[in-house]
C-alpha positions in Angstrom: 50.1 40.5 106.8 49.2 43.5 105.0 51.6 46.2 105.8 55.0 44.1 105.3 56.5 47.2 103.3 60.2 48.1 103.1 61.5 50.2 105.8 62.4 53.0 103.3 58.7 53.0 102.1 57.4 56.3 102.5 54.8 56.6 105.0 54.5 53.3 105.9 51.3 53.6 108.5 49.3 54.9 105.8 48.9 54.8 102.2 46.4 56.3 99.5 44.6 54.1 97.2 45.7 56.4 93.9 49.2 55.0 94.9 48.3 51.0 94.6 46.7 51.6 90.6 47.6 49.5 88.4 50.7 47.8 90.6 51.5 44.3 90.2 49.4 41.8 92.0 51.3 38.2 92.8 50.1 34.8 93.8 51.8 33.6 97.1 51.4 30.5 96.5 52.4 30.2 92.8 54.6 33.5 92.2 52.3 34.4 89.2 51.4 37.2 88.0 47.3 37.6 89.4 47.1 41.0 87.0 47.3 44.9 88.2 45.6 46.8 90.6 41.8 48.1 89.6 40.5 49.4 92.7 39.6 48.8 96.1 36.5 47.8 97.3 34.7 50.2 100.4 32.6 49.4 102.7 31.5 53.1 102.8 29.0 53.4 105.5 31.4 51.2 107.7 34.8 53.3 106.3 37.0 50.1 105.7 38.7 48.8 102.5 37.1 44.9 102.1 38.4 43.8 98.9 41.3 44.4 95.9 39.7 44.2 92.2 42.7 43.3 90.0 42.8 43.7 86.3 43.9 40.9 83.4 43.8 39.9 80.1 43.5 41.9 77.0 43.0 45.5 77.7 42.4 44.3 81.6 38.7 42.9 80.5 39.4 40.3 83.3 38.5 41.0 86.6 39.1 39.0 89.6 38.5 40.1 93.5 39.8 39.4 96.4 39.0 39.8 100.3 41.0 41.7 102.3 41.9 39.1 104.2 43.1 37.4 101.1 45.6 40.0 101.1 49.1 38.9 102.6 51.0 41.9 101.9 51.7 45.6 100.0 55.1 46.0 98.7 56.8 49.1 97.0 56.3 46.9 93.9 53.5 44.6 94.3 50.7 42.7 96.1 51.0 39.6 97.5 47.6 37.9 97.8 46.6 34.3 98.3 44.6 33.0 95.6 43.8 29.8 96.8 42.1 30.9 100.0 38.0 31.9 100.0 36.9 35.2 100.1 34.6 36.8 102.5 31.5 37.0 100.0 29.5 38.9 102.8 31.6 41.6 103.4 32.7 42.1 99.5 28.6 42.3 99.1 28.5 45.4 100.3 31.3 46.9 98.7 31.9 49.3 96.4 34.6 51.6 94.5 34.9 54.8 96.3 36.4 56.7 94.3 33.8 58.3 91.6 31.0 58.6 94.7 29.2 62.3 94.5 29.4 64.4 97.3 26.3 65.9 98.7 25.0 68.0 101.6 22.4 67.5 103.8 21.5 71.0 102.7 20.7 69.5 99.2 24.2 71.0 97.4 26.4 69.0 95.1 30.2 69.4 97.0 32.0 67.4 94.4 33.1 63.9 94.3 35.4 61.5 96.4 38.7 61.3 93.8 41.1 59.6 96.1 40.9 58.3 99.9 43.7 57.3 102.2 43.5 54.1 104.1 45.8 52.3 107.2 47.7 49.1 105.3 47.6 46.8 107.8 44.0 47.3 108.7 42.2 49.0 105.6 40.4 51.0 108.0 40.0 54.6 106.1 41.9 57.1 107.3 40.3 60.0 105.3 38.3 60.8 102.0 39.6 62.9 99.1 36.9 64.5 97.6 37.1 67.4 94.5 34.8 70.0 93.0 33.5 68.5 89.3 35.0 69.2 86.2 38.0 71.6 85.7 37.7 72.5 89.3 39.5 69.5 90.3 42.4 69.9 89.0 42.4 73.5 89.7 41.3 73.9 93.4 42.7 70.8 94.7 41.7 68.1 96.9 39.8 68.5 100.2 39.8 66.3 103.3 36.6 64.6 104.9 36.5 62.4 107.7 34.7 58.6 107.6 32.6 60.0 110.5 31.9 62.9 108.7 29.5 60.6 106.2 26.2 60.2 107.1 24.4 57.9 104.5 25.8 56.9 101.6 24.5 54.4 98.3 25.4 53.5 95.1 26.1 56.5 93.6 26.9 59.6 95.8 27.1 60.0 100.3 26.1 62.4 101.9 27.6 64.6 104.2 26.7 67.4 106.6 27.3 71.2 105.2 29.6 71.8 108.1 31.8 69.0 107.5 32.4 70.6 103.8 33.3 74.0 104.8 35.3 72.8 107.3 37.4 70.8 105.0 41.1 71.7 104.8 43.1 71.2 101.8 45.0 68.2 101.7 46.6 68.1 98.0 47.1 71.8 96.0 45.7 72.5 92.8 46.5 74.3 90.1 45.3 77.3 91.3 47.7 77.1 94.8 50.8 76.2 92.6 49.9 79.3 90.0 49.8 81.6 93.3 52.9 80.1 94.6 54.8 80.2 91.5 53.5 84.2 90.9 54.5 84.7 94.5 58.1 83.0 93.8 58.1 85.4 90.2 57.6 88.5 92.7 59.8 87.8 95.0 62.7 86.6 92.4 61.9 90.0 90.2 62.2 92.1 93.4 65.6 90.9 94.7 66.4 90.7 91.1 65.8 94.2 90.6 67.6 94.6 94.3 70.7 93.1 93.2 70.6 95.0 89.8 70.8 98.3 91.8 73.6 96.8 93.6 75.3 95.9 90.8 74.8 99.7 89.5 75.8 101.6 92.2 78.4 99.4 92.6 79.7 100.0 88.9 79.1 103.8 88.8 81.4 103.8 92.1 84.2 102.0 90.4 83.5 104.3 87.7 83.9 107.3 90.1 86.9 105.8 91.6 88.9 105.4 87.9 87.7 108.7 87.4 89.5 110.2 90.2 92.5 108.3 90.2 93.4 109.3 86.3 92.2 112.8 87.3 94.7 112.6 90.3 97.2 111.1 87.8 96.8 113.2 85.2 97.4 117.0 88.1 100.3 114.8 89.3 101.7 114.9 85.9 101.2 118.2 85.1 102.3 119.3 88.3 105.9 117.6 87.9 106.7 117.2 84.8 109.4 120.2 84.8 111.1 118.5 87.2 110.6 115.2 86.0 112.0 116.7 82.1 114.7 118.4 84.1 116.0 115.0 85.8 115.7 113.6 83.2 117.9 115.8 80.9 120.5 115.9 83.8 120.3 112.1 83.3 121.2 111.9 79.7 123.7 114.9 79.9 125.6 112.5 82.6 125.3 109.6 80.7 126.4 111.3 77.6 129.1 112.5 79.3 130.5 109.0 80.7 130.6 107.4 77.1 132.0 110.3 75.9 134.9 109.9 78.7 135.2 106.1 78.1 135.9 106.9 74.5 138.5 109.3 75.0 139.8 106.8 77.4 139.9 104.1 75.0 141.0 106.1 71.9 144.0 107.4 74.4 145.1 104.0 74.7 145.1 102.5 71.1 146.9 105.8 70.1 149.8 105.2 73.3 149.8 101.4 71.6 150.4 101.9 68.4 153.2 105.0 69.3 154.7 101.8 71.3 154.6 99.4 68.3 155.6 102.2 65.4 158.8 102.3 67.8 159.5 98.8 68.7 159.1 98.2 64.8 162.0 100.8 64.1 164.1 99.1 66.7 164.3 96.0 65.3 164.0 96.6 61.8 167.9 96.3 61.1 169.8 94.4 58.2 171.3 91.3 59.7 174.1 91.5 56.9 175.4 95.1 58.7 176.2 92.5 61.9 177.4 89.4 60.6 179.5 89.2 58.4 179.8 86.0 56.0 182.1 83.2 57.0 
């Protein structure tokens, strides 16, 4: 049954027919490859999908349709259809591709065209029309809602709708337009907190600044303010250490002189001619 999709398909309830172009379209009973996705086929005046025109051949000149019934299921990457089975020629008959369809009032104004319409996939029952302003304008304005019930004749080549129903409409899918506002808007608001933070960042600086500042200003009268004292300790400092080496030296050169007084001695002691005590045998 149509609607089969994965559970991590998005929306699953409802789908819009831009989203099934050109997808790959299967034959349930053979696996092949039936061709790609052309269109659906509208019943407009009843609002209800009644047939799938695929695509095939060279540059997709083939064309092949079939029922909605035909239809077995819509997958994230295909269509499953069943090829074999007959397709209801009655309902197909008065079927059409939507998309393309002018927009008129019943005020005799041109609104647009339908560019898109979103339908239920597992009844084909349409949800809601899509319809554009011409030319630039679509792409720039967006895409407005518009209700099946909403139409109130339609043929061949444009519906018709009531004035109302066109002001009314809400917009469903932003433009060009919307996303230039919302991106200016997102530019503002960036440049002001920006600018915001930039301030920060100055003030911020100019106090670290004013903080350095100080502190080698507080440095600099802390200096001057001791630096008799601080010459004066430290003159008292070398005049202390000068003094101990000069006391180890004396202490060390008292020493060497006391040894070798001992040694010159000790050497006239025993500096005697052996032949003055012994005499020969």
């Amino acid at each position: 049954m149509p609607g089969d999709a994965p559970d991590n398909a998005p929306n699953n309830a409802t789908l819009r027919h831009s989203e099934l172009l050109d997808r790959m379209v299967l034959d349930y009973d053979t696996t092949e490859t039936v061709g790609t996705v052309d269109g659906l086929l509208v019943d407009v005046k009843q609002g209800r999908v009644e047939g799938l025109m695929c695509k095939a051949g060279l540059m997709g000149r083939q064309k092949e349709v079939f029922a909605w019934s035909q239809l077995e299921s819509i997958g994230a990457d295909s269509l499953i259809v069943r090829a074999q089975s007959g397709a209801g020629s009655e309902k197909l008959a008065v079927a059409q591709l939507a998309t393309g369809l002018e927009v008129w009032t019943d005020t005799g104004n041109k609104a647009g065209h339908i560019a898109d319409f979103q339908l239920s996939r597992t009844t084909g029952e349409i949800v809601q029309y899509l319809f554009a302003a011409e030319g630039i304008k679509e792409i720039a304005d967006g895409l407005y809602g518009l209700n099946p019930a909403d139409i109130l004749s339609a043929g061949r080549k444009r519906v018709m709708v009531s004035a109302s129903a066109v002001e009314q409409a809400k917009l469903q899918t932003e433009g060009l337009n919307q996303k230039a506002a919302q991106a200016a808007e997102f530019i503002r608001s960036d440049y002001t907190q920006t600018r915001q933070d930039w301030q920060s960042l100055v003030q911020g600086a100019r106090s670290l600044s004013q903080k350095v500042q100080q502190r080698a200003q507080d440095l600099k009268d802390y200096t001057q303010e001791h630096l008799p004292e601080i010459t004066d300790q430290l003159q008292d400092k070398t005049h202390q250490a000068s003094e101990t080496v000069q006391k180890r030296v004396d202490e060390i050169k008292g020493r060497f002189q006391q040894q070798r007084s001992s040694n010159d001695s000790l050497e006239e002691t025993i500096d005697i001619d052996s032949f003055e005590v012994w005499e020969d045998d």
